[in-house]
C-alpha positions in Angstrom: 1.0 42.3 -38.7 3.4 39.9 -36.5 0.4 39.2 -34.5 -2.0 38.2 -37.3 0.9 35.6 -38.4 0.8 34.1 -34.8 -2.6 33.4 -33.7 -3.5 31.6 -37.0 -0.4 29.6 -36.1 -0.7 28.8 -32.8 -4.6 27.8 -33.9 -3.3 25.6 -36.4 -1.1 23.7 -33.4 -4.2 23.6 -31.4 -6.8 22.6 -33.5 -4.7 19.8 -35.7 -2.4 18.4 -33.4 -3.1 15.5 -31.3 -1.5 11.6 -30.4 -2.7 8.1 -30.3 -0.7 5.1 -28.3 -0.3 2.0 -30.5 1.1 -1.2 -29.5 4.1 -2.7 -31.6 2.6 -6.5 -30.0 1.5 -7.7 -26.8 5.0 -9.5 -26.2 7.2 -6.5 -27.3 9.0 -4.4 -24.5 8.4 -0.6 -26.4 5.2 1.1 -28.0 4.9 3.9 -30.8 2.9 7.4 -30.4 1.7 8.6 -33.2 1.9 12.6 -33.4 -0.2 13.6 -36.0 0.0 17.5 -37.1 -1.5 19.3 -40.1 -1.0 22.6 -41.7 -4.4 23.7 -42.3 -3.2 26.9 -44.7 -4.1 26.1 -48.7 -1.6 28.2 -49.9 0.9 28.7 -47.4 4.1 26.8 -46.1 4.3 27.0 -42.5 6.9 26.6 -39.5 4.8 25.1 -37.2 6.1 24.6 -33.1 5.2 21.0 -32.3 4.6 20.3 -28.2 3.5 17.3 -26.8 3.6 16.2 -23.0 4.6 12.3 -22.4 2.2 10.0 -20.4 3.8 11.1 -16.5 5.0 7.4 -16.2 7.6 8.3 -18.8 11.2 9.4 -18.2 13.5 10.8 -20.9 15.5 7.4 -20.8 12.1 5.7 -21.9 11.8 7.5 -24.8 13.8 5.0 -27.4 12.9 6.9 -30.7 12.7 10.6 -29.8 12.3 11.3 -34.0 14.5 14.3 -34.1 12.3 16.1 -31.1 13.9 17.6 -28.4 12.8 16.6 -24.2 12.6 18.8 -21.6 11.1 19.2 -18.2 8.0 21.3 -17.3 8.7 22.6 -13.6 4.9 23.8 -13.3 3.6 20.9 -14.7 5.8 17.8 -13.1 6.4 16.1 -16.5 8.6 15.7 -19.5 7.6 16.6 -22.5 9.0 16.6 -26.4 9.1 19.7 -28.8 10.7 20.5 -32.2 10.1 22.7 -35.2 8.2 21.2 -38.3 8.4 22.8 -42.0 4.9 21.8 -43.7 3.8 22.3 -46.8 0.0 23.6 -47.7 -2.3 21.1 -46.1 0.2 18.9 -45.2 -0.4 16.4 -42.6 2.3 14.6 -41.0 2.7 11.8 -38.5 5.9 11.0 -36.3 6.2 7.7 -34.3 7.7 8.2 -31.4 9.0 4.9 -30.3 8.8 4.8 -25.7 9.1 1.6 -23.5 6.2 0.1 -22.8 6.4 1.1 -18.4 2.7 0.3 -18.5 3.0 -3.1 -17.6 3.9 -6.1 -14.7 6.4 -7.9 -16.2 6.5 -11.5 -15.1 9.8 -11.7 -13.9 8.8 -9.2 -11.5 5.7 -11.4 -10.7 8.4 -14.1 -10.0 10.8 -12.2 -7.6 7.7 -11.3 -5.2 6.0 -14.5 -4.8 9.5 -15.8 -4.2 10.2 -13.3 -1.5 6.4 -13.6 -0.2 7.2 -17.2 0.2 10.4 -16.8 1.6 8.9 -14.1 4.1 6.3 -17.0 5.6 9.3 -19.7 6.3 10.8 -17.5 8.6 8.4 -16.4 10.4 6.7 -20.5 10.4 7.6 -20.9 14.1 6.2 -17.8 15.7 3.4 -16.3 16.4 3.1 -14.1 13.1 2.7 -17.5 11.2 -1.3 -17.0 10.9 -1.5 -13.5 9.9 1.6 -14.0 7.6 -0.3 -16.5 5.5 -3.2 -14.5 5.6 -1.1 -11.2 4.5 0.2 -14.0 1.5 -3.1 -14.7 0.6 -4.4 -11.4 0.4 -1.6 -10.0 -1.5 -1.6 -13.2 -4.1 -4.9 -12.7 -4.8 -4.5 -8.9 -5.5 -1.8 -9.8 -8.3 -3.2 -12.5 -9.8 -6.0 -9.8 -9.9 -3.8 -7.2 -11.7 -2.5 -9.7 -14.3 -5.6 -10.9 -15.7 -6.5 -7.0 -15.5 -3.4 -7.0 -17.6 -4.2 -9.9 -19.6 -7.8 -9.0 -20.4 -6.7 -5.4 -22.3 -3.8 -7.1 -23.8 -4.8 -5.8 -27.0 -6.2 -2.2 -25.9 -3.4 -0.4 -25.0 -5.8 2.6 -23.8 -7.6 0.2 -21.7 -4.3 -1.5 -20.3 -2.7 1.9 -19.1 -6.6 2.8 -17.5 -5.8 0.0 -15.5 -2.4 0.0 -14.5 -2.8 3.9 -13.5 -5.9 2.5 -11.4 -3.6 -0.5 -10.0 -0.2 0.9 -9.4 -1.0 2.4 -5.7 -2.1 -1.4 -5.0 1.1 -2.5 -6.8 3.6 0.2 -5.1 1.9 -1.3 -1.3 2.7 -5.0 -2.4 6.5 -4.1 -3.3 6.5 -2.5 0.2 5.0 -5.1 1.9 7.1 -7.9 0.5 10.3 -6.4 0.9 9.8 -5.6 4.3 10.3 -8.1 7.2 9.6 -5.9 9.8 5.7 -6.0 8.4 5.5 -9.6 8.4 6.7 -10.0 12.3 4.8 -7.3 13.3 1.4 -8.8 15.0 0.2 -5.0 15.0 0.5 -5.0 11.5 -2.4 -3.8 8.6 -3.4 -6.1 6.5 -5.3 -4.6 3.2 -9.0 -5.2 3.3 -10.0 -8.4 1.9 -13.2 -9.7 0.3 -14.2 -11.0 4.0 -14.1 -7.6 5.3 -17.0 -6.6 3.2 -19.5 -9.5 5.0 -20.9 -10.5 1.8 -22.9 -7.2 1.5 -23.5 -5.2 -1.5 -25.2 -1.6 -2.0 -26.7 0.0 -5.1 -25.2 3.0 -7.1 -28.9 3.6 -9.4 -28.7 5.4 -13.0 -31.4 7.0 -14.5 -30.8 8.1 -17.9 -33.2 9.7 -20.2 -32.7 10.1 -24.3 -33.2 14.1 -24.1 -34.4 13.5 -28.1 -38.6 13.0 -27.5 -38.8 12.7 -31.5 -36.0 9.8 -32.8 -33.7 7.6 -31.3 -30.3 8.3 -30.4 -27.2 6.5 -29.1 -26.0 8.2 -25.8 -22.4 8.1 -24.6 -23.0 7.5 -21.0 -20.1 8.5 -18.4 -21.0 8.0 -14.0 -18.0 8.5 -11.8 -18.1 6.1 -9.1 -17.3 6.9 -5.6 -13.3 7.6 -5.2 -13.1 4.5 -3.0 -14.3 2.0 -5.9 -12.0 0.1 -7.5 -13.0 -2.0 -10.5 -12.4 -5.2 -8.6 -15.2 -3.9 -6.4 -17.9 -4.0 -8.8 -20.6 -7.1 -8.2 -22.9 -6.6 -11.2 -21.6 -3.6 -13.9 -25.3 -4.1 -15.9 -23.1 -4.1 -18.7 -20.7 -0.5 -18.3 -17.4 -1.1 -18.7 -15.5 0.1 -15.5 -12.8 2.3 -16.2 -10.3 5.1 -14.8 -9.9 8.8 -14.9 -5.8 9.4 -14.4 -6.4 13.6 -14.1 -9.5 12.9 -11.4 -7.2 10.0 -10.1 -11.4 8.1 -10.4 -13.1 5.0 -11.6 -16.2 5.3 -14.0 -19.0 3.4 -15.5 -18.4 4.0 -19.5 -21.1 2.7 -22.0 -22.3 3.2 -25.3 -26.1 2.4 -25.7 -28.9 3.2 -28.5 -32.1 4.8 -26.4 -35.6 5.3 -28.2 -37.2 8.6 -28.7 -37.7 10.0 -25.2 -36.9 6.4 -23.9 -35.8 6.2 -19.5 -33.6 3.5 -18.5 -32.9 2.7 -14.7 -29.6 0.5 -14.2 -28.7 -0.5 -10.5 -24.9 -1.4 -10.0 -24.4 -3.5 -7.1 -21.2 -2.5 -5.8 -19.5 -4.4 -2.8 -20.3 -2.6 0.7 -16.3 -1.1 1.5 -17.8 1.7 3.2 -18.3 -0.1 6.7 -16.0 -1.2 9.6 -16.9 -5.1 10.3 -17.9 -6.4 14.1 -15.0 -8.5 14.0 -12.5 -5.4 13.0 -14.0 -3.7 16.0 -14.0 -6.7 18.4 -10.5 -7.2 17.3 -9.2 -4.1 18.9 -11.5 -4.1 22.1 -9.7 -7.3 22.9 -6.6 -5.9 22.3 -7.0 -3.0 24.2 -8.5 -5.0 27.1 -5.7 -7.4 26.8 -3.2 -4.4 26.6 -4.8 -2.7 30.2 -5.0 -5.8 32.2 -1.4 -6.6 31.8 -0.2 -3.4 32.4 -2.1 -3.5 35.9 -0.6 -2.0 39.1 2.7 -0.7 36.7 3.4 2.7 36.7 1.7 3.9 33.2 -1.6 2.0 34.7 -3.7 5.8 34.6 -2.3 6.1 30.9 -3.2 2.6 29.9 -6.9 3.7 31.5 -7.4 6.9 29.8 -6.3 5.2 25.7 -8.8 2.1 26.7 -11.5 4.2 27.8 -10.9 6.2 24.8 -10.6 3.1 22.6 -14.1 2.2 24.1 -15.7 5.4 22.8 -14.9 5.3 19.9 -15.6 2.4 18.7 -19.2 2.6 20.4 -19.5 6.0 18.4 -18.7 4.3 15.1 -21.3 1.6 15.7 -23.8 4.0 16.2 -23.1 6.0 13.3 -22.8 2.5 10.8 -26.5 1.7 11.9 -28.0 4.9 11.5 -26.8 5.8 7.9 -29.6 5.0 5.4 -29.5 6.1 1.9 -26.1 4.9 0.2 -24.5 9.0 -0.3 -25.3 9.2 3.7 -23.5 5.4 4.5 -20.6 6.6 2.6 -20.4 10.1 4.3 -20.7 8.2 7.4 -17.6 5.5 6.3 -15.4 8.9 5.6 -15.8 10.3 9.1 -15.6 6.9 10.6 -12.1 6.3 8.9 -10.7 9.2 10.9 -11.9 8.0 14.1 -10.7 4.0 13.4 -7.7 5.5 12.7 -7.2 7.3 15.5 -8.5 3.9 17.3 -6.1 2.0 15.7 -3.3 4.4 17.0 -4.1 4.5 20.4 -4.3 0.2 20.6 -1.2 0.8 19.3 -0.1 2.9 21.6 -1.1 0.9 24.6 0.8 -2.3 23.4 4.1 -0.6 22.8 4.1 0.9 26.4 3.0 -2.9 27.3 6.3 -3.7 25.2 8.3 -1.5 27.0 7.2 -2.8 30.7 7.9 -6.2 29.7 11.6 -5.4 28.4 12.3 -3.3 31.8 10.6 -6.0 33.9 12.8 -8.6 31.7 16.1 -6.6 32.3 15.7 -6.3 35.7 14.7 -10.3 36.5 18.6 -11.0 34.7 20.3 -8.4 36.5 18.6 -9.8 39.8 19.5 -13.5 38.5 23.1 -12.7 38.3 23.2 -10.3 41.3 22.0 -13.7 43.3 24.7 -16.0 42.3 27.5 -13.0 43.1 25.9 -13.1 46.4 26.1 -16.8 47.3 30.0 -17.0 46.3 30.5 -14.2 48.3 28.1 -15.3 51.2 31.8 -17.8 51.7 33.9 -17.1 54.7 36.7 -17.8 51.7 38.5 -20.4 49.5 39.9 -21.7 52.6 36.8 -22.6 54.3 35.3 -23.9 51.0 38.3 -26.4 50.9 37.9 -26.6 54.6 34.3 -27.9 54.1 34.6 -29.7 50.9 38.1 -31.9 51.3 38.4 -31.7 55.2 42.3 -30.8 54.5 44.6 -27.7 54.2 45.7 -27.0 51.1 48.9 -26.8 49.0 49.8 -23.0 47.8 49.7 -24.5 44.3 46.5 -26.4 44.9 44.7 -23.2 46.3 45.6 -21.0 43.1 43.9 -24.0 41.0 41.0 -23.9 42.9 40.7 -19.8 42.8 41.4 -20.0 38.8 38.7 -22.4 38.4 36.1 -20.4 40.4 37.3 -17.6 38.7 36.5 -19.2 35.2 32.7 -20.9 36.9 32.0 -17.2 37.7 32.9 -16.0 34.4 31.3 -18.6 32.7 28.1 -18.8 34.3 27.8 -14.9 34.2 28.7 -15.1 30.3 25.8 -17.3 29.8 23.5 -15.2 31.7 24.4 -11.8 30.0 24.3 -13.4 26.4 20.6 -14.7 27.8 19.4 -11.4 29.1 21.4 -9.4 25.8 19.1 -12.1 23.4 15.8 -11.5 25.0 16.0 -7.9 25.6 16.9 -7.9 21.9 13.4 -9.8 21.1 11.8 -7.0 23.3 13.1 -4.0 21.4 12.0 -5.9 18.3 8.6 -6.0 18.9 8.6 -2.6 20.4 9.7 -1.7 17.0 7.5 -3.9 15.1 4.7 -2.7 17.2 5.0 1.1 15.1 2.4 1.7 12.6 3.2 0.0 9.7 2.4 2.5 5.8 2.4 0.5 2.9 
């Protein structure tokens, strides 16, 4: 009998209970979900369990107005969610607001701080040699917010929308907040920059639809739904032929979404032009042969010459081997499976070039080091090189000196020595301090 009590009940939870995110205003700081929950029973009054998971952005000290639930933590599951006990009455339906902070959004103070920062980042680094790709690491990363606001902007009043694009955005966000914040990144001339629209070349490639109305007797307006390729990114879309571009959180995917009336037994063919991010550019590839040839013939006749041989030659293949593989993919599924084993091989690539210029780095701090010691070791050798303070005063005043004169002059070649060494040690401690720097900076940088 207990049984019979508990399926109808836990049906009832299933079938009647759902949420929907409303907005309290586009300038307010919290929003409301709405909880809805109905006892289906006519004649019965029910206890019915009430459990609802929070969007995975949420944290219990974002929930503002909890409404009498209760919020726990779902080990299994990775997120928080709210539960409670409700008494309803036959047929009863019954919403609870539950008042969160509105996490899905860029505020603008934040906006503020990091083109404050981004500018502050260029002006030290104006006199160096990071200057250029600085300002071309700004650029990038400027246009890629101002992206995500209008985003932001655009779905101002669609709060389901606005979310679908944060959740698509926020890996892009999380990189720029690493980026800025890190000077390391912008003095490192090893450094990644994100792709930009001038890695693509311009070229575009076609994702085609065909969608048929399965009805061959009246017309009928289809729900259509095509997940894109994981690499596509709204921003990446040339020519949507009208779908709205939008994003799957659980497949972590972008999607074409549209709603469209089709004529009995009626065929459409729709050809998004998507921009071509599944290629490496000539001038990405030239870029590290240069490098790499840069790297070898400075570390001629050195002692890691055979390494520095064996990662060019290396370097060489593969790129060679990526090439071939770019101009022989045809079809668009093929060019993309050819970009996803290409990846692994630039990668690779990438570290070895890498590789090369840090042991480059480290030759130029040891062959650094030892031109100061040798500098200092030289002037040692010339003081001592003197028969003694006798014969310097000998040849320099022609006289014999006082006992109180002589201890002047040994005080004040004393301090000469000491100063002259001081000045070369701080030189030699400065510049091997620049070398271990760039070693450093040389390190793949994650963002």
């Amino acid at each position: 009998m207990r049984s019979t009590i508990d399926r109808p009940r836990r049906l009832i939870v299933i079938l009647f209970f759902f949420f929907l995110l409303v907005c309290c205003g586009t300038a307010s700081a919290s929003m409301y979900i709405n909880l809805v929950a109905v006892n289906a029973s006519s004649d019965k009054t029910r206890e019915l369990p009430l459990k609802y998971y929070l969007p995975q952005e949420l944290k219990p000290e974002d929930v503002l107005d909890p409404v009498g639930l209760q919020i726990d933590y779902d080990i299994d599951k990775g997120q928080y969610f709210v539960y409670g006990t409700l008494t309803m009455a036959p047929k009863e339906s019954r919403t609870l607001r539950l008042e969160v902070r509105d996490v899905w959004r860029v505020t603008e103070e934040e906006i503020e701080v990091i083109k404050r920062e981004i500018d502050g980042n260029l002006k030290r680094i104006a006199d160096t040699d990071y200057y250029q790709r600085g300002v071309a690491l700004r650029d990038e990363m400027l246009r890629k917010l101002d992206y995500i606001i209008q985003q932001q902007e655009e779905f101002s009043g669609n709060v389901e929308r606005r979310i679908e694009e944060y959740r698509a955005h926020i890996d892009v966000m999380n990189e720029i907040r690493t980026t800025t914040f890190s000077i390391e990144y912008w003095e490192s001339q090893q450094a990644k920059l994100p792709q930009t629209p001038s890695d693509y070349d311009g070229k575009t490639v076609k994702f085609v639809l065909e969608v048929e109305n399965p009805k061959k007797d009246q017309a009928k307006t289809l729900k259509q739904q095509h997940y894109l390729p994981s690499e596509v990114k709204s921003e990446n879309i040339v020519d949507s032929q009208g779908f709205e571009v939008r994003f799957d959180e659980t497949k972590q995917q972008a999607y074409l979404y549209k709603e469209e009336e089709f004529q009995a037994g009626e065929k459409k063919r729709y050809e998004v032009l998507i921009q071509d991010i599944w290629h490496f550019t000539d001038d990405k590839m030239k870029g590290y042969r240069e490098r790499a040839k840069y790297a070898l013939k400075e570390l001629a006749g050195s002692d890691y010459m055979s390494s520095a041989q064996y990662l060019h030659d290396g370097i060489v293949k593969n790129l060679d081997e990526v090439k071939r593989l770019q101009e022989q993919s045809a079809n668009m599924k093929e060019h993309i499976g050819v970009y996803r084993i290409n990846k692994k091989t630039m990668a690779a690539t990438e570290e070895d070039v890498l590789k090369l210029e840090r042991i480059l780095a480290l030759v130029r701090q040891k062959k650094l080091e030892e031109l100061e010691k040798s500098r200092v070791k030289n002037i040692l050798k010339k003081i001592q090189s003197l028969d003694g303070l006798a014969a310097v005063a000998q040849a320099v005043f022609k006289q014999k000196l006082s006992v109180n004169r002589t201890w002047k002059i040994i005080v004040g070649t004393l301090i000469f020595v000491a100063f002259f060494t001081a000045i070369h040690f701080f030189v030699w401690h400065k510049r091997s301090r620049d070398a271990r720097r760039k070693t450093v900076a040389a390190k793949p940088q994650t963002a």
